[in-house]
N, C-alpha and C positions, 0 to 999 in steps of 0.2 A: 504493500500500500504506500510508504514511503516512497519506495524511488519512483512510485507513478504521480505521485506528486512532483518529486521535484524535478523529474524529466519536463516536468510542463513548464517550470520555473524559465522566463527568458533569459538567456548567458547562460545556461546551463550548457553544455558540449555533451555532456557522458553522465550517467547516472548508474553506480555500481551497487547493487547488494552484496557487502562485505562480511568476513569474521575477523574480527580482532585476533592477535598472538602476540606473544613476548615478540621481540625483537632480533633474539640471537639467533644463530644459523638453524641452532634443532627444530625449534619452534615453528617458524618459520617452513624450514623442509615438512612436517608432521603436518602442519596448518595445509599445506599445498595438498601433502596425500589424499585426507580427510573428505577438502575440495573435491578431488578425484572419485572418491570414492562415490560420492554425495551426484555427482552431474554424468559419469561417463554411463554410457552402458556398454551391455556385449559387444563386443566387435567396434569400435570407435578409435579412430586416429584421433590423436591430443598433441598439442606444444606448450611448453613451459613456459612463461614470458614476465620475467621478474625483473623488478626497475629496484636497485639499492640507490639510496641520496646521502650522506654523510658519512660520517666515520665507522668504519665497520673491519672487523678483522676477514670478510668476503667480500663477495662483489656477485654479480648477475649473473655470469660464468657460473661462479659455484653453485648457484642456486637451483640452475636449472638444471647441469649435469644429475645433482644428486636427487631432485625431486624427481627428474624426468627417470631415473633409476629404479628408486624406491618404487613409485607409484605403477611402473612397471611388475616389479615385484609384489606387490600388494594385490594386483587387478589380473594376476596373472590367468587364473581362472575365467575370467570375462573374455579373452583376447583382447585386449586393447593394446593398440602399438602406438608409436610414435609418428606420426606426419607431421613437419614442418610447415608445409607446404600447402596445403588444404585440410588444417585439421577439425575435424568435428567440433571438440572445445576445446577450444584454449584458459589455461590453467594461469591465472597472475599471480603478482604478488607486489606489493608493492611496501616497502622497508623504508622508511624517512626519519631519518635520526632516533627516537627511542621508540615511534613509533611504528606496528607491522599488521598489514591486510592483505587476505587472502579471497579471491572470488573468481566466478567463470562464466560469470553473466555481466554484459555489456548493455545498458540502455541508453539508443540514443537521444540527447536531449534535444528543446527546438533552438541551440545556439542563439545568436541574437545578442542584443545586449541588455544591461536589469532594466526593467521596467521604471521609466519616471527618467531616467538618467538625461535624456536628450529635449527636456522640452513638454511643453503642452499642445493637441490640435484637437479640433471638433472633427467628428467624422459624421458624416451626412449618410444616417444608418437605417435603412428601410428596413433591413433584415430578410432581404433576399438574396439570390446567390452570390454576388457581387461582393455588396457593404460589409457583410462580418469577415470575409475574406480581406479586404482593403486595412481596414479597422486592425483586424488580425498582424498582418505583415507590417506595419507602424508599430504597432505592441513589441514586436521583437526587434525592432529598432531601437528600443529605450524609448518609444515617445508615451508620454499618457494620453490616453484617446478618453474624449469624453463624447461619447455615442448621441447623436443628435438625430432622434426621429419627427420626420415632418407630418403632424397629423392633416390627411388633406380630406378628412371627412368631411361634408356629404357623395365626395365624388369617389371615395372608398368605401368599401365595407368594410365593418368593426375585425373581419377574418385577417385583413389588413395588419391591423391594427396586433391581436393577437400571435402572428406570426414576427413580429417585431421582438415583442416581450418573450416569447418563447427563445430566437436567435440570442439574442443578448444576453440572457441567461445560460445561455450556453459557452461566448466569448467571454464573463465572467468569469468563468471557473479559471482561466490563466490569467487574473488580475491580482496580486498580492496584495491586495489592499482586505481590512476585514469592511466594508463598505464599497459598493462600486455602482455607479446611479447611471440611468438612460433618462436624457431628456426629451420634451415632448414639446413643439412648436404648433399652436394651435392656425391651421394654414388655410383653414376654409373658407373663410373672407379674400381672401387672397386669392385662391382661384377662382373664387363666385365673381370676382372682379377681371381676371384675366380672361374669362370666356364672354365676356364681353367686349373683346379686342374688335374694331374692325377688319383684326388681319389675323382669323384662325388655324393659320398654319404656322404660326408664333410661338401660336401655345405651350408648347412644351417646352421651348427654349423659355421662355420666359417665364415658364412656372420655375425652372431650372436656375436661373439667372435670381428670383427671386429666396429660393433656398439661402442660395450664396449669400445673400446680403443679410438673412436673418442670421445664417451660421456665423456670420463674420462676426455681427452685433452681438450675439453670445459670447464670441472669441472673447474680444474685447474686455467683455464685464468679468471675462476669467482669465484674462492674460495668455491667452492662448495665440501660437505666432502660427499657425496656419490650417488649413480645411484641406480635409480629407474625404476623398471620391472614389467611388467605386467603376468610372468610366474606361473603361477600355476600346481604343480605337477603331472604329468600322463593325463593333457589335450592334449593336443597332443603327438602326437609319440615321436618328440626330448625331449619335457621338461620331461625327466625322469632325476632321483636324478643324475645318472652318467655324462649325461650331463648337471646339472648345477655346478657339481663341475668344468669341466672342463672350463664352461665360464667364471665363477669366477676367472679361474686361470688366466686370460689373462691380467686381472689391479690387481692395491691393493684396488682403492676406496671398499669400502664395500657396496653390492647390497641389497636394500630395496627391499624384495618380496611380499606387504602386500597381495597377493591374493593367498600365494601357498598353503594354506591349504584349499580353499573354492571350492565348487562344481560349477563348471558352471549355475546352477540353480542361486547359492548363488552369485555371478560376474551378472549374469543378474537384477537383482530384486534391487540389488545399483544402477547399471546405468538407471534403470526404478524412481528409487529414484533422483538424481540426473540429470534428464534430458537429459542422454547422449545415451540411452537405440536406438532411432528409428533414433538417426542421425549412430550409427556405425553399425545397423541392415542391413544399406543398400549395397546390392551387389556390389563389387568391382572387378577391374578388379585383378586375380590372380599376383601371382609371374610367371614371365615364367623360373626363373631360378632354382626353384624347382625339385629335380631329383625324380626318380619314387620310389627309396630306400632309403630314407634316414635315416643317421644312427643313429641310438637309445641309443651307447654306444661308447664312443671313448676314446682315451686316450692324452694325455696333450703333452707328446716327439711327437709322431705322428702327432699331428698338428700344433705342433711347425716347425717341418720339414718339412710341407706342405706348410706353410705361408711363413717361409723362402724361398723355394725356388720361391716364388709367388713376395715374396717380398711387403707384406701386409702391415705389418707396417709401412713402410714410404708413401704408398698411404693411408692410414688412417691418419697421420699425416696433410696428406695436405688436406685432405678431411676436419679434422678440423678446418684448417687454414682457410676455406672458408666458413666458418659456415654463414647464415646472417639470417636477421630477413625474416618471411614468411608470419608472421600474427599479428595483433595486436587487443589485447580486450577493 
């Protein structure tokens, strides 16, 4: 149970379940066999693979010679031999000055660096396949993510809604914090005002555009030096290159996109990694504010002059002002 925790810990590399021993050679050799006896079975090739660190009347040489001997002799009955080279298990040991661990199981951790280390950013977190994915890979960067879901009800359904809090709870569990909160931006006025554009192939982008500027307005009140997206390049219609320059235009924060190079395949198979994969698979109710064209290329004046006359900004304003917590891990 241990090391499946702390394999999840970010900067983690390796997560070993060990046994303690004395330090000097016998110990150490006896601890190795034990190991042996404990993980090999019938017929299995093993390597000995001991790391000494200080002062020691041996060295790594000895260690392996005589355990790989012994354990030989001990397991003689099983056939077990020695391969180097591709062996079933490998047998450690690892000796650091008065201290000595024995073990033959390896878990990989998710690397990365500790969590908190590099910064604050909002992540713009629907909790479909994309966002806890995006969210996720800044997490193992050292950044803290503070999960930002845009509620855009009446034009979602509450199943919307629920698969959010379900996800996040899920991306919780690799948060070392004993407290870890999903915000909730109440966006309905917001889009009741956007489909009322004269120019409904807008729409998406400037529902999109409008995110940004509330996520930023959060940033802000929490110090947070950038927003976090789940866009990745020519997956859908809108997310082509020309429209993310122009959403970009909308804040200054600078937008982390860690998934816009990766294939759909490649965004599936982390969230299958990270447990997030069959909670955002699940069917939700559409956007109904969706037009049947949406457009693929826009320009920055042009929707600048759209929002102004919608008057966007200052209902995004207040939409951040009413930001509250939705969920807690």
């Amino acid at each position: 149970e241990a090391v499946g925790i702390v394999s999840k810990v970010f900067g983690v590399a390796n997560a070993m379940p060990s046994t303690g021993t004395e330090y000097d050679f016998e110990s150490v050799v006896n601890g190795l066999v034990d190991e042996a006896k404990r993980s090999l079975k019938d017929g299995d090739g093993f390597a000995v693979r001991p790391k000494v660190v200080g002062e020691h009347e041996f060295n790594s040489r000895d260690l392996s010679y005589e355990a790989g001997s012994r354990v030989l002799d001990a397991l003689k009955d099983r056939g077990v031999h020695v391969n180097l080279d591709n062996p079933d298990v490998t047998l450690y040991a690892e000796v650091r000055d008065k201290d000595a661990f024995v073990y033959s199981s390896v878990v990989r951790g998710v690397l990365g660096l500790p969590y908190g280390t590099q910064g604050k950013a909002i992540s713009l977190y629907s909790g479909g396949i994309d966002s806890p994915v995006a969210a996720w890979l800044l997490m193992k960067r050292g950044v803290a993510v503070l999960p930002l879901f845009m509620d855009q009800r009446p034009f979602v359904g509450d199943t919307y809604v629920e698969r959010a809090i379900e996800s996040f709870n899920q991306i919780a569990s690799y948060v070392p914090r004993k407290s870890y909160k999903m915000y909730s931006a109440p966006m309905g006025d917001v889009m009741q005002r956007i489909t009322e554009t004269r120019e409904l192939r807008f729409t998406c982008i400037m529902c999109k555009r409008s995110m940004y500027r509330i996520a930023q307005r959060f940033a802000e009140k929490h110090k947070a030096l950038a927003i976090i997206t789940g866009e990745s390049l020519g997956q859908v219609a809108s997310q082509t290159l020309s429209n993310m320059f122009v959403l970009s235009s909308s804040i200054y924060l600078p937008i982390l996109r860690p998934l816009v190079g990766l294939d759909k395949v490649e965004i599936e198979d982390i969230a299958r990694v990270i447990g997030s994969y069959k909670i955002s698979a699940v069917t939700t109710d559409g956007c109904k504010a969706v037009p049947e064209g949406p457009a693929t290329r826009s320009k920055v004046d042009v929707l600048e002059e759209l929002e102004a006359e919608l008057g966007l900004v200052e209902l995004c304003n207040e939409a951040a002002d009413n930001i509250t917590v939705i969920a807690e891990g």
